[in-house]
C-alpha positions as CSV (number, residue, x, y, z in Angstrom):
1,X,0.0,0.0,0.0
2,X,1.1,3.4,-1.0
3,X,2.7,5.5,2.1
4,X,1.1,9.1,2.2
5,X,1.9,11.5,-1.0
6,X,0.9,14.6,-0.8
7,X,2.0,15.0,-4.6
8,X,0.1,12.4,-6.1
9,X,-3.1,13.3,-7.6
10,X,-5.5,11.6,-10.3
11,X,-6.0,8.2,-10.3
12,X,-4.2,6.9,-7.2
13,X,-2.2,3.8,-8.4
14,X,-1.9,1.8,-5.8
15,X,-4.5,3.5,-4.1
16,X,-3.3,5.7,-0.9
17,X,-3.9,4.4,2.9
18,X,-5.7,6.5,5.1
19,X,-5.1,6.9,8.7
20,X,-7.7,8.7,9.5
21,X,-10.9,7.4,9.8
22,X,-14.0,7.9,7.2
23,X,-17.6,8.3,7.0
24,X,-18.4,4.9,8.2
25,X,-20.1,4.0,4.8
26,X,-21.4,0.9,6.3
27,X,-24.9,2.4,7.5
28,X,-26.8,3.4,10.0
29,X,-27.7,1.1,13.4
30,X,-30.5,-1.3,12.7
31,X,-32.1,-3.8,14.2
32,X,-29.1,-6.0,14.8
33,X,-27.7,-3.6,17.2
34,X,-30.8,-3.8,18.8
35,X,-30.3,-7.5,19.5
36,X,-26.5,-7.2,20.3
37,X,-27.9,-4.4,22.7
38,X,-30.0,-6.7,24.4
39,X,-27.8,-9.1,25.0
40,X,-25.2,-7.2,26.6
41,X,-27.8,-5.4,28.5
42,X,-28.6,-8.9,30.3
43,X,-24.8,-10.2,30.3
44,X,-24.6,-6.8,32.9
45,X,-27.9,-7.6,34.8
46,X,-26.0,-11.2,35.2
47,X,-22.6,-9.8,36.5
48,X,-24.3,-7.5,38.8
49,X,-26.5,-10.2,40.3
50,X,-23.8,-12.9,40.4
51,X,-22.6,-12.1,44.2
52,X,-25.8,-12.5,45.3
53,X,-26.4,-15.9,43.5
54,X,-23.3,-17.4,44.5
55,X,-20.6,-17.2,47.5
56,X,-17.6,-17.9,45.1
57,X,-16.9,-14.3,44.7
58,X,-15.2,-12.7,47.6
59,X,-17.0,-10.0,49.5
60,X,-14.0,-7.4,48.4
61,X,-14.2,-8.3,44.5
62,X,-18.0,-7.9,45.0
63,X,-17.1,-4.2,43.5
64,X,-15.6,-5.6,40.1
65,X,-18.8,-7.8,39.1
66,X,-20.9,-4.5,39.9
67,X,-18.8,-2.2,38.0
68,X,-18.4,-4.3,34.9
69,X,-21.6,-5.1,35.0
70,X,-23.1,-1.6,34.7
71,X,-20.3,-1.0,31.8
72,X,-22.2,-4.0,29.7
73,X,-25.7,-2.2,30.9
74,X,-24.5,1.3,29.8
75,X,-23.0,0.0,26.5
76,X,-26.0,-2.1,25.6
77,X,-28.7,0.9,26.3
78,X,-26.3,2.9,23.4
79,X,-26.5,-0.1,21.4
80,X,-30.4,-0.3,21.5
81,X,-30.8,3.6,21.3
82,X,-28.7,3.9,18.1
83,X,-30.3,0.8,16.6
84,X,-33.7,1.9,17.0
85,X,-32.9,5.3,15.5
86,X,-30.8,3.5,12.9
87,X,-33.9,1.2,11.6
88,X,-36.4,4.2,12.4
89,X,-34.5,6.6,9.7
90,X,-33.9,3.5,7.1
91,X,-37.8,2.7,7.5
92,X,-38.5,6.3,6.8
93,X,-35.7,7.0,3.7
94,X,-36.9,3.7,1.9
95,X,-39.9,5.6,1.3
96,X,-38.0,7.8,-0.6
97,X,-36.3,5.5,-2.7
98,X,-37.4,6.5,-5.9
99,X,-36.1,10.3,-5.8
100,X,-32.5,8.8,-5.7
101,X,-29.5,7.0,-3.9
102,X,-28.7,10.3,-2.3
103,X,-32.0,10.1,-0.1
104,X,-31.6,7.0,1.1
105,X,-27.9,5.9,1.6
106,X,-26.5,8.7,4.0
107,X,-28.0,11.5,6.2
108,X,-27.1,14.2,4.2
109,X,-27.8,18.4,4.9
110,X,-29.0,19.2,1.7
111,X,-27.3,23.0,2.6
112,X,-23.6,21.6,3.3
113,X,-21.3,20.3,5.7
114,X,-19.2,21.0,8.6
115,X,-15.9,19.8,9.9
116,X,-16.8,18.0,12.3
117,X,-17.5,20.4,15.0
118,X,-17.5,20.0,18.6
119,X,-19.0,16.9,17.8
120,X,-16.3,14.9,16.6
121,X,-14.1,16.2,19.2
122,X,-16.9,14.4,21.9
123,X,-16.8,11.2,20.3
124,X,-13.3,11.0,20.9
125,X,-13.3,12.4,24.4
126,X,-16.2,9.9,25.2
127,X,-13.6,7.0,24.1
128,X,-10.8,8.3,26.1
129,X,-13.5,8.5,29.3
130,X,-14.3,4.5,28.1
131,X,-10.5,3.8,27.8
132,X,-9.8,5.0,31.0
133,X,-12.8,3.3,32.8
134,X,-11.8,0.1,31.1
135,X,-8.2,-0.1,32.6
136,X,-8.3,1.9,36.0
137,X,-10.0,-1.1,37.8
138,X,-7.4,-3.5,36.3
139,X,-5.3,-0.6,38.1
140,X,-6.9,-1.5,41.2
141,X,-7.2,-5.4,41.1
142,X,-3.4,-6.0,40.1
143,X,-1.9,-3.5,42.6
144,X,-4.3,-4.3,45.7
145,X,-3.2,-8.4,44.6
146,X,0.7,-8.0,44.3
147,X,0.9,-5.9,47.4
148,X,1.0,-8.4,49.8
149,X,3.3,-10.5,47.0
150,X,6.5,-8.1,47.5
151,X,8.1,-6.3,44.8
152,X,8.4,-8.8,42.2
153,X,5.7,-9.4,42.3
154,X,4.6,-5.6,41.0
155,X,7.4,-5.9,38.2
156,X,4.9,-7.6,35.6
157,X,1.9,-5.4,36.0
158,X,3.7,-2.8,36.5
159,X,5.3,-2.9,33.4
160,X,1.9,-4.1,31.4
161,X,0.0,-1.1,33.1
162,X,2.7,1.2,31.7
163,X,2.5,0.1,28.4
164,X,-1.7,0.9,28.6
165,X,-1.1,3.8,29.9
166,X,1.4,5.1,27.5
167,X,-1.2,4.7,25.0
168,X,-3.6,6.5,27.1
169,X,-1.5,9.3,27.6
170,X,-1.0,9.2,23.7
171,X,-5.3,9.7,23.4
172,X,-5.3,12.3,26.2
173,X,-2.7,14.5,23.9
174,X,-4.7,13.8,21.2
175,X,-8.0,15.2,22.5
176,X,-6.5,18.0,24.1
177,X,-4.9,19.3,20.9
178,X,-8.2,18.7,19.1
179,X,-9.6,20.7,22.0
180,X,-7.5,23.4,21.5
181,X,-7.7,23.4,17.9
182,X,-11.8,23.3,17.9
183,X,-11.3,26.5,20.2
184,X,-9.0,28.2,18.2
185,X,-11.1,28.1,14.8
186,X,-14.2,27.7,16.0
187,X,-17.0,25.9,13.4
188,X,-16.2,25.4,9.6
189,X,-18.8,24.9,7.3
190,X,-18.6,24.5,3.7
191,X,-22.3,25.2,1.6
192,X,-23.2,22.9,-0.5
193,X,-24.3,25.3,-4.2
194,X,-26.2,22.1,-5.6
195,X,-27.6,19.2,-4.4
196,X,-25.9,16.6,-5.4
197,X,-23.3,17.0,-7.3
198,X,-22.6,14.8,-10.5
199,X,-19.4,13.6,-11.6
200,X,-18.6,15.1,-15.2
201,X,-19.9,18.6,-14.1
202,X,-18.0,21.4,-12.3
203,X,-19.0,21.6,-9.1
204,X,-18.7,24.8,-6.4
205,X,-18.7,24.9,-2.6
206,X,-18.5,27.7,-0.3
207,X,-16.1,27.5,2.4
208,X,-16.9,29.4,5.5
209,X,-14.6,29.7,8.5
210,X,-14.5,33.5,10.1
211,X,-12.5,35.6,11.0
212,X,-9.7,32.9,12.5
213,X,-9.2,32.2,9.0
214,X,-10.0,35.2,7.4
215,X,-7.3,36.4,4.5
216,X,-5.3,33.5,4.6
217,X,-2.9,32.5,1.6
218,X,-2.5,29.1,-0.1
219,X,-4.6,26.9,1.8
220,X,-4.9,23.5,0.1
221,X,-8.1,21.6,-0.9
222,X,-8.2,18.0,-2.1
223,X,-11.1,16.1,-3.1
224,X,-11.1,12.8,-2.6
225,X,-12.4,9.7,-4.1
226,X,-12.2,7.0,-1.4
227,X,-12.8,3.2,-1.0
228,X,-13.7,1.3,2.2
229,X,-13.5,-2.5,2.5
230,X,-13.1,-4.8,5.4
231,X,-9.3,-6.9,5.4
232,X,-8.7,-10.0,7.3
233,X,-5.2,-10.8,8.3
234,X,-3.5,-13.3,10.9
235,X,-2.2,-12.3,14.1
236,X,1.0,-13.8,15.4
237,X,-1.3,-16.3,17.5
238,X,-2.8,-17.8,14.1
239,X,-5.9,-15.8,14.8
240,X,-7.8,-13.6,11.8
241,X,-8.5,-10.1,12.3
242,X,-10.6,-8.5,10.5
243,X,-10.6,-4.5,10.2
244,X,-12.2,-1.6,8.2
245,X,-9.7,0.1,5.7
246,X,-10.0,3.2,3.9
247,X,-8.2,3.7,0.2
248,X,-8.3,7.2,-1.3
249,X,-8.4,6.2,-5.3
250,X,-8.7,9.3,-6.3
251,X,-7.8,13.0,-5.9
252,X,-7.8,16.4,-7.0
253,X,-6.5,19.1,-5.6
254,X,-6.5,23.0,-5.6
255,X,-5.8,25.9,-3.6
256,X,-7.7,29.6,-2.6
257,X,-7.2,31.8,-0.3
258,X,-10.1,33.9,2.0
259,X,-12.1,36.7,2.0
260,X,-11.6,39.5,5.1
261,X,-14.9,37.1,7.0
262,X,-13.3,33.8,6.2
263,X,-14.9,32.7,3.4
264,X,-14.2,31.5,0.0
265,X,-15.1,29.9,-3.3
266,X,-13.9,26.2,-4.0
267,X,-13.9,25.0,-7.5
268,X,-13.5,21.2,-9.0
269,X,-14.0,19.5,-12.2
270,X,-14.3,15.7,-10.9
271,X,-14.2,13.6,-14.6
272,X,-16.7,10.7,-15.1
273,X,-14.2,7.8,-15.5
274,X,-14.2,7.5,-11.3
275,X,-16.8,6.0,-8.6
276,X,-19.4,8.0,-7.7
277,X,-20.7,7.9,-4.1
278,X,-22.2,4.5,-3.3
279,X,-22.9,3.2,0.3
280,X,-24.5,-0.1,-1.0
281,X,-21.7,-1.3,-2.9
282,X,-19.1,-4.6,-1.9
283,X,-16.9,-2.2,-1.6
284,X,-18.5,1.4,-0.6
285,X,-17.3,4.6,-2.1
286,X,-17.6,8.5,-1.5
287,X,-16.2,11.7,-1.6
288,X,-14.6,14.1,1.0
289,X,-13.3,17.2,0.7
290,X,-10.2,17.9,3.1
291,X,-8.9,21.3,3.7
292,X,-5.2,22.4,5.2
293,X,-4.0,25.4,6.3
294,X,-0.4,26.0,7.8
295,X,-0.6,29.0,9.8
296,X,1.2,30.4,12.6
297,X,0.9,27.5,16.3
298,X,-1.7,25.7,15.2
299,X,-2.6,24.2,11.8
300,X,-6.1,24.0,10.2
301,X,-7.3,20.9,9.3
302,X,-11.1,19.8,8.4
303,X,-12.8,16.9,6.1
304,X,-16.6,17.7,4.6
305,X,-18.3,15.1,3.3
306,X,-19.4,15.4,-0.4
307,X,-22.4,14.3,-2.1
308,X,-20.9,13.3,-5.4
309,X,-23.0,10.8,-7.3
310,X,-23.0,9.4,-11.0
311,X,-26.4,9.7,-12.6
């Protein structure tokens, strides 16, 4: 797979890795999340009534069956809450079926797009809250256990706990730049000029960012083209995982600079020989436009999701 070029545009061949993540092309909760949901919601009521079914759980780990427990409960309500909505918006969009692909596949804003927002930044910080719920109990167990087995017994954990919390240290950074960075520029929006846009056709959207970005120079558009699909491989214990990859196969790029409110005009000509957007496909497809702006501390960066079709 090719390594990030930011030089390559066209036809990407091989197609470019991303690292970031995409638009999740594979659809909205449904009713299988509602199962899934259910189940974990009574694998929790079962850990949480386990010590009082059984005396084979000590009085002082009592707190561990509880605490897990409610983590299954709280992760199966999300699970059923999504996959309601999920099947509730797919019941109501088949219905519009025959007015096109675009009505049905994604939840689109017919008037544009923003970067994210604080949004995005939530989602992340509600995983780092998860991460950190998930491993300070282990925290707990391990020390409270190799106390009383002397200090060689606190090498091993020790040195595993480190390793976890390395990599939480790494997600706390993470969100607090994307903190910083959300407060610094505020909320981007590009405005969609059509609805949708066809491949073969110029297409125009107006980028809006204020006065944080207002009169800026050079900053860099590129529309891309990209392709997700699921890849198995072996682990070193034999095992297969399987995870979500996203290929950009396609790009175009341009540049523009801003207005004195932040605002400007970006222009494409997508041709017709490439994938329009398509959520149903084996292997889904659609367009983003990411925007990067080097500026003085802290760079801009934002991706806008396109509605780009072939029709």
């Amino acid at each position: 797979m090719a390594r990030r070029d930011k030089n390559r545009t066209g036809h990407l061949d091989p197609p470019e890795r991303l690292s970031r993540s995409g638009m999740k092309a594979r659809g909205a909760y449904s009713w299988s999340a509602v199962v899934m949901g259910l189940v974990a919601i009574g694998v929790g009521i079962f850990m949480i009534l386990v010590p009082t079914l059984t005396d084979e759980v000590p009085r002082r780990n009592e707190w561990i069956m509880v605490y897990f427990g409610g983590m299954f409960d709280l992760f199966g309500t999300i699970l059923v809450f999504n996959g309601v909505r999920g099947a509730m918006w797919k019941s109501r969009m088949s219905r519009s079926a025959g007015e096109g692909p675009w009505r049905t596949d994604y939840r689109w804003d017919v008037t544009g797009a923003t970067d994210g927002g604080w949004g995005g930044w939530f989602k992340r910080f509600v995983g780092l809250v998860v991460i950190i719920a998930f491993i300070v109990p282990f925290h707990v167990i391990f020390l409270r256990e190799s106390v009383g087995g002397g200090s060689r017994m606190l090498i091993l954990p020790l040195f595993i706990f480190g390793i976890f919390d390395l990599i939480m240290l790494l997600f706390v950074g993470d969100v607090v730049y994307r903190a910083v960075r959300r407060l610094k520029f505020g909320r981007v929006r590009i405005e969609y000029t059509t609805f949708p846009y066809r491949l073969g056709q110029p297409l125009q959207v107006r980028f809006q960012a204020g006065e944080k970005l207002a009169r800026a120079k050079a900053i860099q558009a590129d529309l891309l083209c990209v392709q997700e699909f699921h890849e198995a491989r072996r682990t070193s214990g034999g095992k297969t995982q399987t995870s979500i990859v996203h290929n950009c196969i396609y790009r175009l790029r341009t540049t523009f600079e801003t207005d004195s409110t932040g605002t400007a005009l970006i222009v494409f000509e997508p041709p017709s020989d490439v994938p329009g957007t398509d959520f149903t496909a084996e292997k889904p497809c659609y367009w983003e436009i990411e925007v990067t702006a080097e500026l003085p501390g802290i760079d801009y960066g934002g991706v806008f999701p396109l509605p780009l079709y072939k029709v």
